[in-house]
N, C-alpha and C positions, 0 to 999 in steps of 0.2 A: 752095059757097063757105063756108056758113056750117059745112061739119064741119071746112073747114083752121085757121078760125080757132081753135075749139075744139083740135085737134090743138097748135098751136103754145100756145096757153094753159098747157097741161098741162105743156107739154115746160119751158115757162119756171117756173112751179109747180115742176117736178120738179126743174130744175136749181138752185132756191132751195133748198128743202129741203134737198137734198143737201148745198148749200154750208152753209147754216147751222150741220147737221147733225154736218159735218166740223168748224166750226170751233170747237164747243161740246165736243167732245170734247179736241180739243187745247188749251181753255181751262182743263177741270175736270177735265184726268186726272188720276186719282190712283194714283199710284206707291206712297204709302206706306199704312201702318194709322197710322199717325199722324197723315197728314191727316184722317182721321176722327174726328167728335167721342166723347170715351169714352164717354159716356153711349149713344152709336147703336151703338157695334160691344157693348157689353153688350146692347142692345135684337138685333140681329144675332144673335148665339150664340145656337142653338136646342139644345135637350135630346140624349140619346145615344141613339142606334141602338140600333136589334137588333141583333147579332150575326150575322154573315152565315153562307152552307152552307159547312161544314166543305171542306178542298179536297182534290183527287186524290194517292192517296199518290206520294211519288218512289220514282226507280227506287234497284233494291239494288245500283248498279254493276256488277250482271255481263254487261250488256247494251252497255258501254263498253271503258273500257283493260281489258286485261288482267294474269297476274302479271307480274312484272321477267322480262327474257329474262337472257340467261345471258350473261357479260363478257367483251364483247369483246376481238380481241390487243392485244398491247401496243404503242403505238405508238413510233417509232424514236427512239431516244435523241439529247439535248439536246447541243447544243455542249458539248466539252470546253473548252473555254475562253473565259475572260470579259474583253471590248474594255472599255477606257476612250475616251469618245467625244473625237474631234478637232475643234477647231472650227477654220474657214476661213474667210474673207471676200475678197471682193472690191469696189473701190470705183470707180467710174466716174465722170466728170466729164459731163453732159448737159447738152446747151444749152436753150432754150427751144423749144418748139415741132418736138419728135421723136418718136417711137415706136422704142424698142431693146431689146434681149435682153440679159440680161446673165448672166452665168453665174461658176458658183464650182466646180471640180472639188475632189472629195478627192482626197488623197494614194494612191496606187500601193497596188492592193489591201485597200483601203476604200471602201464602199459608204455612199452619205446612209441615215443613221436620220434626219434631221426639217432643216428649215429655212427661212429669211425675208429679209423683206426692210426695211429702211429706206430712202424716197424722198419724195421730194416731187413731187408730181403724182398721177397714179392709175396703179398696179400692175394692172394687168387675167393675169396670171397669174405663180403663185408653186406649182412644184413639182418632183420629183427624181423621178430617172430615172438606176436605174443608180448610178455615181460624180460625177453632179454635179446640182447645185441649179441652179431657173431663175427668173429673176424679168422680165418684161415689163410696160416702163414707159413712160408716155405723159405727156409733159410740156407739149403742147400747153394754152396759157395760163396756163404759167409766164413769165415777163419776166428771168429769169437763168440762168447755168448752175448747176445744185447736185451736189454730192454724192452719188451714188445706190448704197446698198450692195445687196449679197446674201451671205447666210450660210448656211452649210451645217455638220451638227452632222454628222461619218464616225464610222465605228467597223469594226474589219477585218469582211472580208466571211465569213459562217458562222461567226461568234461571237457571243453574247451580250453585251448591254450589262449595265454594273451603275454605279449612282448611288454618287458616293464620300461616304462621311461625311462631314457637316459640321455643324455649330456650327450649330443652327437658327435664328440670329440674326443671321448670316456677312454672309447676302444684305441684313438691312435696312442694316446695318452699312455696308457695303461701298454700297450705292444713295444710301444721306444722304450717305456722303465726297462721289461723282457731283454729288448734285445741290448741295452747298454750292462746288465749287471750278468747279461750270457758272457757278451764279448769283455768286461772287466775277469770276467773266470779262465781267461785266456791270454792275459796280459804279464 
């Protein structure tokens, strides 16, 4: 009888400690050298070491890569001709509370280089395949029908695309007319 009591004694002892122990630490941690007063981290900083045993030389690299091998063939030549990219959209009317596919084909012997989407709801897949772009759209706990595009940027199929010059300014230019005759629609 009298060692259970002792048993259970300890355990409660121990499970003090412990707690104490835990919450003292998460009361005084210290995170920074700044919460330390300067005066103790000067007392702290102890004098400089010996210099420790010199260490094992590295290897002389001959034990690794070797020299350059010799150049490979040449690989097969680039498009002779260079696409200016076509953009395409399609715009679907969606009601509230659907799940739909919507799709935008390129033109006839134009394949999708890149494209997206604009909707309202959540998009759960947006990509091309081939000549045409896909965009699936889920409208559940929308309360109207909206607008829902997909866009697809072609370019003819086994040519290269190339970026046309512009006025590197074109775009801000062009995005402020956008947003000031949005925001005049709202006036």
């Amino acid at each position: 009888m009298k060692r259970s009591h002792t048993l259970i004694a300890c355990i409660i002892v121990a499970a003090i400690s412990i707690t104490a122990t835990a919450g003292a630490a998460n009361r005084y941690l210290i995170t920074s050298a700044k919460q330390i007063k300067p005066s103790v981290r000067h007392a702290l900083k102890g004098a400089k070491g010996a210099r420790g045993p010199e260490g094992d030389p590295g290897h002389d690299g001959t034990d690794g890569i070797g020299l350059p091998g010799a150049a490979g063939p040449a690989g097969p030549a680039g498009p002779a001709a260079v696409s200016r990219l076509t953009h395409v959209s399609n715009t679907v009317a969606i009601g509230p509370d659907q799940v739909q596919l919507i799709s935008v084909a390129c033109p006839a012997g134009q394949s999708v280089v890149s494209g997206g989407f604009g909707v309202v709801g959540f998009a759960f897949l947006s990509d091309g395949v081939g000549g045409t772009w896909s965009a699936g759209v889920d409208t559940y706990g929308n309360t109207s029908t909206y607008s829902q595009t997909v866009y697809a940027n072609c370019a003819a199929s086994g040519q290269a695309v190339a970026a046309r010059a512009v006025d590197r300014f074109e775009g801000t230019r062009r995005y402020a007319r956008l947003l000031a005759e949005r925001r005049a629609q709202h006036r």
